[in-house]
Kinemage of the C-alpha trace (Angstrom):
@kinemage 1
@onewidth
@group {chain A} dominant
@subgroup {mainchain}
@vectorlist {calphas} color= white
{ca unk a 1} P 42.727 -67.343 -25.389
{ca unk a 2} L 44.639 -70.266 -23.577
{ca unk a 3} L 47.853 -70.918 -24.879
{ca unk a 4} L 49.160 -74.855 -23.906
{ca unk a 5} L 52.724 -75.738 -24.597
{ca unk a 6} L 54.676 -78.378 -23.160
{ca unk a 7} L 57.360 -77.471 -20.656
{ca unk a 8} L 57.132 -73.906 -20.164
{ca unk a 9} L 54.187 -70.926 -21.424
{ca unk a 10} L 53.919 -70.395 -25.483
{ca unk a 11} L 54.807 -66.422 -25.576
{ca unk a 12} L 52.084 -64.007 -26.973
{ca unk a 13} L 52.817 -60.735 -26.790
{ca unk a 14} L 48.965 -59.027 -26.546
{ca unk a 15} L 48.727 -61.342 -23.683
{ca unk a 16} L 47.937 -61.070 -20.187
{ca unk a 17} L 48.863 -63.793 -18.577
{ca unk a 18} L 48.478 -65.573 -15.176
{ca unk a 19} L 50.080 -69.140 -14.681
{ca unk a 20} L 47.695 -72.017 -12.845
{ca unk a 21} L 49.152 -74.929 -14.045
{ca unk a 22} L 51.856 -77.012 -13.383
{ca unk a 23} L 54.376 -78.917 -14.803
{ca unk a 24} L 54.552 -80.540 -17.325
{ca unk a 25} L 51.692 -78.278 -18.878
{ca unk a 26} L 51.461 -74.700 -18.005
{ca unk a 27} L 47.883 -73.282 -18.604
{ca unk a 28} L 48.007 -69.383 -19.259
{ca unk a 29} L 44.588 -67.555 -19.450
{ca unk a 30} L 43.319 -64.851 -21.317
{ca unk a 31} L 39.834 -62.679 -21.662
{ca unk a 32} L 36.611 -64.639 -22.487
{ca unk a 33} L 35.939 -65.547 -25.119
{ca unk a 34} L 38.566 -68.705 -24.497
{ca unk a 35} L 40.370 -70.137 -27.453
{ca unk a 36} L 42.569 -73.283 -27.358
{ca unk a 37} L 45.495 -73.593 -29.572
{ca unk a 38} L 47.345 -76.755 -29.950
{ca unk a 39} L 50.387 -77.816 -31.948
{ca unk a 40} L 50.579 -80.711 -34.128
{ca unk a 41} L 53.919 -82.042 -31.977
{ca unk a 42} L 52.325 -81.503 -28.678
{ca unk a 43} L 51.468 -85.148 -26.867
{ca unk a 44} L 48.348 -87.216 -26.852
{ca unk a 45} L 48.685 -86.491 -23.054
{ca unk a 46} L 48.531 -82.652 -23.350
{ca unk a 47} L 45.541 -83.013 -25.314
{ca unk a 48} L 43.568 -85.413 -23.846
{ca unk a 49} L 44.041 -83.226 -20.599
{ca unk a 50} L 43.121 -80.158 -22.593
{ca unk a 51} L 40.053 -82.011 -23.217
{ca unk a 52} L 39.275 -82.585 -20.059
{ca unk a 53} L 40.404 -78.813 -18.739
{ca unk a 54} L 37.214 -77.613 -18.076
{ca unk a 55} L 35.260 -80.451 -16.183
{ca unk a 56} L 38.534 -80.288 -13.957
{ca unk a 57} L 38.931 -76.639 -13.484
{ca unk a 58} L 35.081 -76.268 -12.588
{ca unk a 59} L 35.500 -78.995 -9.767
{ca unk a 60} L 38.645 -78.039 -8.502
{ca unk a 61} L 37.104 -74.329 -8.458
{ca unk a 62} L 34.433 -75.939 -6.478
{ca unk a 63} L 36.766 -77.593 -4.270
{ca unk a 64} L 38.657 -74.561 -3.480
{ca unk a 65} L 35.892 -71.994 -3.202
{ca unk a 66} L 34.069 -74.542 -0.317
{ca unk a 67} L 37.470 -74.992 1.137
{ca unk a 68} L 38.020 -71.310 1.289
{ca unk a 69} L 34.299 -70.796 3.083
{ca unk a 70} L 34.869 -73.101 5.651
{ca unk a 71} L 38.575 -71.403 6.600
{ca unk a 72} L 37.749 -68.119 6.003
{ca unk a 73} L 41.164 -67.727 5.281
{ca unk a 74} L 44.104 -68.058 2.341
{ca unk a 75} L 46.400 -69.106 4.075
{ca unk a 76} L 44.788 -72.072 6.003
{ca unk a 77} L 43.089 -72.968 2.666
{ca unk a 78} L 45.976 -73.163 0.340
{ca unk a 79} L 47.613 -75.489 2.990
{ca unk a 80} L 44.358 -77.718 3.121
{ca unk a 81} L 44.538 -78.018 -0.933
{ca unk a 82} L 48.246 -78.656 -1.117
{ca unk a 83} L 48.612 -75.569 -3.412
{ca unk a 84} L 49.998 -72.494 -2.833
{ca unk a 85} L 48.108 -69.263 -1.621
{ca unk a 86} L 48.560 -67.175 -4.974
{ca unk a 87} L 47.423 -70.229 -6.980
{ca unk a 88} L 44.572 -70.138 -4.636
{ca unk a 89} L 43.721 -66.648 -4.960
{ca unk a 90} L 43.737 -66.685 -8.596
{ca unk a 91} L 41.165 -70.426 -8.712
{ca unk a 92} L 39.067 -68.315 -6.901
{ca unk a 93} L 39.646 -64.647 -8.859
{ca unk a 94} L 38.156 -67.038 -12.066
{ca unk a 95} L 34.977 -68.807 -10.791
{ca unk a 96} L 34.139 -65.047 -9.886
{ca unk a 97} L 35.332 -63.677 -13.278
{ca unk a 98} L 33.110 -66.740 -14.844
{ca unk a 99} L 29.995 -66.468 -12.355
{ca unk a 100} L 30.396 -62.607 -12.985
{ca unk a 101} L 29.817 -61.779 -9.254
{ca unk a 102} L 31.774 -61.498 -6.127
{ca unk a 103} L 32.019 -64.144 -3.851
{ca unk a 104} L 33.715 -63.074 -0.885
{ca unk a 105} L 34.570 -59.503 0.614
{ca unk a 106} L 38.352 -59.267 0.613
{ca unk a 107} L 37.944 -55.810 2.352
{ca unk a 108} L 37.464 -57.467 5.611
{ca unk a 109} L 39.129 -59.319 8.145
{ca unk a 110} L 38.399 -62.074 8.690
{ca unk a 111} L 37.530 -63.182 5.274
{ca unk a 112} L 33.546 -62.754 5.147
{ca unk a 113} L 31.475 -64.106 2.096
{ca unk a 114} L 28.937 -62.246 -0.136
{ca unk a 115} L 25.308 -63.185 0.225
{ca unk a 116} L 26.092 -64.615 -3.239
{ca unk a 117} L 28.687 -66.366 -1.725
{ca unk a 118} L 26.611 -68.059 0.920
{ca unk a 119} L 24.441 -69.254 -1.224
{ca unk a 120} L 26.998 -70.409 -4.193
{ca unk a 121} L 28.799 -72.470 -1.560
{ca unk a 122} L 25.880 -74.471 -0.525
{ca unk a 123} L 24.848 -74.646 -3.889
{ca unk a 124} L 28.427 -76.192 -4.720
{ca unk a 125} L 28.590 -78.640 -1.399
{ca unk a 126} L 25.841 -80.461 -3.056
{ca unk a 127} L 27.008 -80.418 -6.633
{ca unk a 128} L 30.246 -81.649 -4.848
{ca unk a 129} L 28.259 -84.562 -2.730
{ca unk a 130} L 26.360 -85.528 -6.286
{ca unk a 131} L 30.069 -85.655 -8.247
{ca unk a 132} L 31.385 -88.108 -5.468
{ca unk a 133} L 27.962 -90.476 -4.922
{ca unk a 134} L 28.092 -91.026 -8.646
{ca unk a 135} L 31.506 -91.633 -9.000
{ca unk a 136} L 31.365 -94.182 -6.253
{ca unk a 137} L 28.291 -95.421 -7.896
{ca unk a 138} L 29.384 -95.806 -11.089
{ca unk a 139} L 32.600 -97.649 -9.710
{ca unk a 140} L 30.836 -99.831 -7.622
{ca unk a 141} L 28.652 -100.461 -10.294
{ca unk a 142} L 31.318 -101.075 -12.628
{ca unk a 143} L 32.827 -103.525 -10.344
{ca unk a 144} L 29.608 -105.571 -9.545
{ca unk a 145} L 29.355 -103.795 -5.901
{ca unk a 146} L 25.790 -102.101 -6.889
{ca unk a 147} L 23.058 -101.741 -9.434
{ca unk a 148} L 19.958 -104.326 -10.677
{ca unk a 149} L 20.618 -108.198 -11.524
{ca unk a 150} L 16.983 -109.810 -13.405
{ca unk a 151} L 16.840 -113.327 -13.190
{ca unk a 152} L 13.667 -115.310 -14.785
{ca unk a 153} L 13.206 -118.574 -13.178
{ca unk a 154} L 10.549 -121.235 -12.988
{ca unk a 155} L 8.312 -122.327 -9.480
{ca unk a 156} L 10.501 -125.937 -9.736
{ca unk a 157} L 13.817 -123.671 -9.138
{ca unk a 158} L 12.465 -122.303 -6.534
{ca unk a 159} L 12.683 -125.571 -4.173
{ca unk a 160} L 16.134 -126.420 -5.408
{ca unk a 161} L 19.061 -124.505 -6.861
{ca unk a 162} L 18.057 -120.461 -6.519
{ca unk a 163} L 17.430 -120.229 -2.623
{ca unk a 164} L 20.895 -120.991 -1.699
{ca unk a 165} L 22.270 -118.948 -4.633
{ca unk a 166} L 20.338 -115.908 -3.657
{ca unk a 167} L 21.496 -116.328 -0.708
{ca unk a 168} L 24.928 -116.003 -1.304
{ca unk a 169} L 24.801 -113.511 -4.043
{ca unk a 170} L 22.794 -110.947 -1.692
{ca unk a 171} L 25.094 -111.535 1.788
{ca unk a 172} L 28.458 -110.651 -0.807
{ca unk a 173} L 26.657 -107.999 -2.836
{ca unk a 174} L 24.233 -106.361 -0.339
{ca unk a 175} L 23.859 -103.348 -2.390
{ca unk a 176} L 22.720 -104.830 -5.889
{ca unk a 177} L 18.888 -104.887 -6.111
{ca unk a 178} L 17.274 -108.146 -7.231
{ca unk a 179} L 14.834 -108.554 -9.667
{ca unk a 180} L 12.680 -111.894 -9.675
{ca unk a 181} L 10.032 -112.719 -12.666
{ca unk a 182} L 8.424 -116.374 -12.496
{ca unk a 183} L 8.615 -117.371 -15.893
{ca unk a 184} L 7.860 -120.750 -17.846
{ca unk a 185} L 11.187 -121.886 -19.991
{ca unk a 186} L 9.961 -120.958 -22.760
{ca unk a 187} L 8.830 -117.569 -21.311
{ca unk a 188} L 12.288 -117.021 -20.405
{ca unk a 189} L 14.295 -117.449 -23.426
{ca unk a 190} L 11.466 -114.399 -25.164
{ca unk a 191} L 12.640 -112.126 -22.157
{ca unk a 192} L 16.470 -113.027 -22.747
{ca unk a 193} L 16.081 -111.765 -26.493
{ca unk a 194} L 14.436 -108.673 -25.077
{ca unk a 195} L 16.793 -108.268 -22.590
{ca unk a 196} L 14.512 -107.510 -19.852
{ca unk a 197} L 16.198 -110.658 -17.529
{ca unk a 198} L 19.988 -111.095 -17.755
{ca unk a 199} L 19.637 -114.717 -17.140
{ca unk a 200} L 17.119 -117.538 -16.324
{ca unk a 201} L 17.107 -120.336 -15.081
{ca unk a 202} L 14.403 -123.099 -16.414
{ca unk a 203} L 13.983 -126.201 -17.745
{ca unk a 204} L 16.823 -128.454 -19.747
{ca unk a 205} L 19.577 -126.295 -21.487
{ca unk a 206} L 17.810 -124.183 -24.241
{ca unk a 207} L 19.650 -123.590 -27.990
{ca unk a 208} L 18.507 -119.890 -28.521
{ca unk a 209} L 20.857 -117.884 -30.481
{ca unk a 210} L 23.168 -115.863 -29.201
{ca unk a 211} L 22.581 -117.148 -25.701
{ca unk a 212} L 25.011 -119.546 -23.472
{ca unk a 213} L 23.143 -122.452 -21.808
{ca unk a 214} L 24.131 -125.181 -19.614
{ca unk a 215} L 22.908 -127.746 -17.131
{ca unk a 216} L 22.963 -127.150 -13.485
{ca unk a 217} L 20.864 -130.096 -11.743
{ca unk a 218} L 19.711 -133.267 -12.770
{ca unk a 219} L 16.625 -134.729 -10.909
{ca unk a 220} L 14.288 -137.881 -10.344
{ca unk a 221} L 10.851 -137.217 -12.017
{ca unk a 222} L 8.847 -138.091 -9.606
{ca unk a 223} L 4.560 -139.124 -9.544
{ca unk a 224} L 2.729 -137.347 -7.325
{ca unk a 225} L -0.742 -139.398 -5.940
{ca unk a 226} L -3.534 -139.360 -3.066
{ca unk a 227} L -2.876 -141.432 -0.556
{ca unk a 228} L -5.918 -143.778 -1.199
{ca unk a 229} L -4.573 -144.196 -4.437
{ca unk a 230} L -3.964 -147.846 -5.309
{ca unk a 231} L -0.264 -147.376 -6.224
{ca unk a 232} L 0.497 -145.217 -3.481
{ca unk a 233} L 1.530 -148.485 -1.966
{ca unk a 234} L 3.726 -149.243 -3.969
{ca unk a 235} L 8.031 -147.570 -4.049
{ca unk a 236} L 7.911 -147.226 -8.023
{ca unk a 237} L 5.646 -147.142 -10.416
{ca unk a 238} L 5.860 -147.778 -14.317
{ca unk a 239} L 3.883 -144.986 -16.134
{ca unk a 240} L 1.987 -147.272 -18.175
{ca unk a 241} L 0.402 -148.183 -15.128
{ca unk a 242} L -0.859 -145.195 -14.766
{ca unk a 243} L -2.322 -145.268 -18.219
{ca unk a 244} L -6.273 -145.644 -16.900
{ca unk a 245} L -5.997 -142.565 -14.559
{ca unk a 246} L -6.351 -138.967 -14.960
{ca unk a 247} L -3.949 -136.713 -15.743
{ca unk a 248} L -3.371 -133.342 -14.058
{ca unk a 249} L -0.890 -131.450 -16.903
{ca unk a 250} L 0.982 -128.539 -16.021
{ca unk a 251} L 2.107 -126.160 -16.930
{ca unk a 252} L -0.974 -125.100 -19.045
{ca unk a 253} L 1.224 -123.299 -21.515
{ca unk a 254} L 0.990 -125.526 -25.544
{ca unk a 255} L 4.857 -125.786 -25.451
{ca unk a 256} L 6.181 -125.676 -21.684
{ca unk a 257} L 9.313 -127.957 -21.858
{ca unk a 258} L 8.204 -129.768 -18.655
{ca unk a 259} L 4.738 -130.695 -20.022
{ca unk a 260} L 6.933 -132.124 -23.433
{ca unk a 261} L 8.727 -134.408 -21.219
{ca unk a 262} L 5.780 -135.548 -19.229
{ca unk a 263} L 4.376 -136.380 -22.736
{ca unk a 264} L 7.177 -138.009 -24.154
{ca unk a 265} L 7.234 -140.356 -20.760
{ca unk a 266} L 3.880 -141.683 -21.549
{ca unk a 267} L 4.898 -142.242 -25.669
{ca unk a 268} L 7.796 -144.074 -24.479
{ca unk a 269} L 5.442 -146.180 -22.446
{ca unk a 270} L 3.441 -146.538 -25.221
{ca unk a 271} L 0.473 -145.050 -23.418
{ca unk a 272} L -2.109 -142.138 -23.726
{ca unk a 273} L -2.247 -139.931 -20.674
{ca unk a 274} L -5.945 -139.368 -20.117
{ca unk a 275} L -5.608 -135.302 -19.828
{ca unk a 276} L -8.306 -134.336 -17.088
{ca unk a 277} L -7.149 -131.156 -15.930
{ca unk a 278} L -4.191 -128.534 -16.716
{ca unk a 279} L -3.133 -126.535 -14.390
{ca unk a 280} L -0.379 -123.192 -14.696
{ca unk a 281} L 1.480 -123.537 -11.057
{ca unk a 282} L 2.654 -126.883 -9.244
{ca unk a 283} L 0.825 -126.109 -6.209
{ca unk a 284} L -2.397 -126.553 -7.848
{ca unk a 285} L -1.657 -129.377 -9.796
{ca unk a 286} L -0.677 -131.185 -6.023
{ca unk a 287} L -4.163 -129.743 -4.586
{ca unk a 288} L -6.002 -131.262 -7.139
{ca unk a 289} L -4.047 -134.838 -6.359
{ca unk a 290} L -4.859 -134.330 -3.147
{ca unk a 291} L -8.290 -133.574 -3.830
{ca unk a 292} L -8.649 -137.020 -6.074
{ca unk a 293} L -9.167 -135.926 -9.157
{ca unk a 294} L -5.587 -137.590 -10.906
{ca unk a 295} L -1.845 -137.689 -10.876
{ca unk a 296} L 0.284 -135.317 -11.651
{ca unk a 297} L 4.657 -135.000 -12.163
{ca unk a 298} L 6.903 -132.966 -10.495
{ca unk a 299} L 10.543 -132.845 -9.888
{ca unk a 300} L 12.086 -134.570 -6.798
{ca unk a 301} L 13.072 -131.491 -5.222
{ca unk a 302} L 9.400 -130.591 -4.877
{ca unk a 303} L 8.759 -133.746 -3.571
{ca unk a 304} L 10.958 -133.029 -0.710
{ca unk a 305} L 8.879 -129.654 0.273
{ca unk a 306} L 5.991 -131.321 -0.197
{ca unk a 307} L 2.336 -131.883 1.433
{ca unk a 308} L 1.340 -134.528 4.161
{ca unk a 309} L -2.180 -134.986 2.060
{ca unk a 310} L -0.259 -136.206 -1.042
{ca unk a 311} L 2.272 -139.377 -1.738
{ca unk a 312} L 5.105 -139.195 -3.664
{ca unk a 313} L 6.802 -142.492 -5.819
{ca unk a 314} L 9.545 -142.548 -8.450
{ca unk a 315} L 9.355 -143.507 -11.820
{ca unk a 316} L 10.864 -146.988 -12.893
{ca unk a 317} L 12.217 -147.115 -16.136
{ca unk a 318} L 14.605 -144.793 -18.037
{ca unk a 319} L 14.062 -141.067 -19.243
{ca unk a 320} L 12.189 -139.981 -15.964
{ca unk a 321} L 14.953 -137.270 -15.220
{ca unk a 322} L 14.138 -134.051 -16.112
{ca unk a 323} L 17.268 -130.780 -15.629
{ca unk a 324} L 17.889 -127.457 -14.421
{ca unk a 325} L 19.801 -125.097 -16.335
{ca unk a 326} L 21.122 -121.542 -16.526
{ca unk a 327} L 20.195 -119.296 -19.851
{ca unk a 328} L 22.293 -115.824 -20.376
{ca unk a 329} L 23.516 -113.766 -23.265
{ca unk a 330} L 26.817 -114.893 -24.606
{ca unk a 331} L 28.116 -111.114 -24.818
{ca unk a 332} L 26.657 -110.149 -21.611
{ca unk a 333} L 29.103 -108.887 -19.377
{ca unk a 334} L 27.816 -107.904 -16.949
{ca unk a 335} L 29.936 -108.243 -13.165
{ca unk a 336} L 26.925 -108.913 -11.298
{ca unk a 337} L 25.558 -111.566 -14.076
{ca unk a 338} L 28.899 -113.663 -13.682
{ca unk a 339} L 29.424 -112.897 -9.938
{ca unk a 340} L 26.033 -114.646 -9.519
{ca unk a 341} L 26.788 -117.350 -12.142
{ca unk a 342} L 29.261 -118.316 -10.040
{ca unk a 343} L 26.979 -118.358 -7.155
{ca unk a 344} L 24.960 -121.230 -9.221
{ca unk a 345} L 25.839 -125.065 -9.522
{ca unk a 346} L 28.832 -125.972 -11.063
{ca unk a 347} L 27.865 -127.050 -14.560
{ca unk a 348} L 27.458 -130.457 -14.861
{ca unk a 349} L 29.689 -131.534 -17.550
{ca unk a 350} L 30.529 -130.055 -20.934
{ca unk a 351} L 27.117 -130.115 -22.177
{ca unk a 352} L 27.058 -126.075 -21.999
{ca unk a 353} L 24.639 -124.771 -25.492
């Protein structure tokens, strides 16, 4: 039975007593099986560090028994642990008493350790190594230093906003791993509900609920065209001038926000695109411009890291803008989500979802 009182020992008289605490809580001990007995007035202190007596006492056992291998002696090892040499003897007195084997030979000088001893300590070094890599882990998780960051982003992003970002994020957090999942918009905001991306960044700020969402870049859209084409000479183009010739429509997916706003370009030129081809990445939609077979849209920062086969003119007119935004969970709180948030754009405005 252990007997906690605040201040000095609680008296018993059937009990046999040996003192390893310290002020202001002395800890007396008593034969297995151990009891705890706690009185109603005693602090929220004393109990929450009864609670945690025997995750504290197994470790500091640890401690001291590896201490005490590598000395070899009680004297040195006390000194070492800042405790004093009874104190010592007795830590080590119960992780025998507990393990219910001896783990060094008293009887000889020096200090030798039992087979059992040998291998307890190196058992314990490592239990000791695996205590202090996952507290440091789970600090330097817990402060953004380490762990996973998923981030669901479309090919467009790709030649804009994320390169630098990454860039930054990964050269101040070196040790968090980065996830990367090309995803259309729409694609995005179904993996945000599922939480298997803690943010994305896509097309146009996206109302999903529960979710934050703001604009980060505002571009020219831009017509991509063969070189041959006839309006390649020209430095805009109107898209109803583009009415007669193919389309190349990307991406492929029914309800891709980029394809919507290529649509609604044409019905506010009172057009209608001829659809030739559809294509799921940018890259082929340009290969098939610059194979002839139409015209296709893409933002202006694709334009700039773009192909010497293939012309590219702006749109005149209003509307031909298209936006970049970031999509996370409102409650997310993640350190690494907001430590690369701020790694992003600032937002433009107050037109945050």
């Amino acid at each position: 039975m252990i007997w906690w009182h605040r201040g000095r020992p609680a008296e018993h008289p059937s009990s046999s007593r040996s003192l390893i605490g310290t002020q202001p809580y002395d800890i007396i001990t008593f034969p297995e099986p151990q009891t705890v007995c706690i009185a109603p007035e005693w602090s929220a202190d004393a109990r929450r560090l009864l609670n945690a007596r025997n995750v504290d006492m197994n470790f500091r056992s640890l401690q001291c028994f590896v201490i005490l291998a590598e000395e070899l002696n009680f004297s040195r090892a006390a000194e070492r642990l800042h405790i004093a040499q009874p104190a010592l003897s007795q830590q080590i007195r119960l992780l025998e008493d507990r393990l219910g084997t001896q783990l060094v030979d008293r009887a000889r000088r020096p200090l030798r350790l039992t087979e059992a001893g040998h291998y307890f300590c190196t058992e314990a070094r490592q239990l000791l190594g695996s205590w202090e890599q996952a507290s440091l882990g789970a600090h330097e998780i817990g402060i953004g230093r380490r762990g996973w960051l998923s981030i669901g982003f479309t090919r467009s992003a790709m030649y804009s906003i994320l390169p630098p970002a990454l860039k930054a994020f990964h050269h101040a957090y070196p040790q968090v791993e980065l996830k990367l999942f090309e995803l259309l918009t729409e694609e995005q905001a179904d993996a945000l509900r599922d939480m298997r991306i803690h943010v994305g960044i896509g097309r146009q700020p996206v109302a999903i609920p529960g979710c934050t969402s703001y604009p980060l870049l505002r571009e020219h859209i831009v017509v991509a065209l063969a070189p041959d084409h006839p309006l390649a000479a020209h430095k805009k183009v109107r898209v109803d001038e583009l009415a007669d010739t193919p389309l190349i429509l990307y991406p492929k997916h029914h309800n891709a926000q980029f394809k919507r706003t290529v649509q609604s370009l044409y019905r506010d030129a009172g057009v209608t695109p001829f659809v030739a081809h559809q294509a799921y990445e940018i890259q082929t939609a340009i290969a098939l411009v610059a194979a002839g077979l139409g015209v296709t849209f893409v933002g202006e920062s694709v334009a700039r890291h773009g192909r010497t086969d293939v012309v590219f003119r702006h749109l005149s007119g209003p509307g031909a803008w298209s936006t970049l935004a970031a999509t996370f969970r409102t409650i997310d709180d993640s350190p690494h989500l907001h430590a690369f948030l701020g790694c992003l754009p600032a937002p433009l405005g107050d037109a945050a979802l």
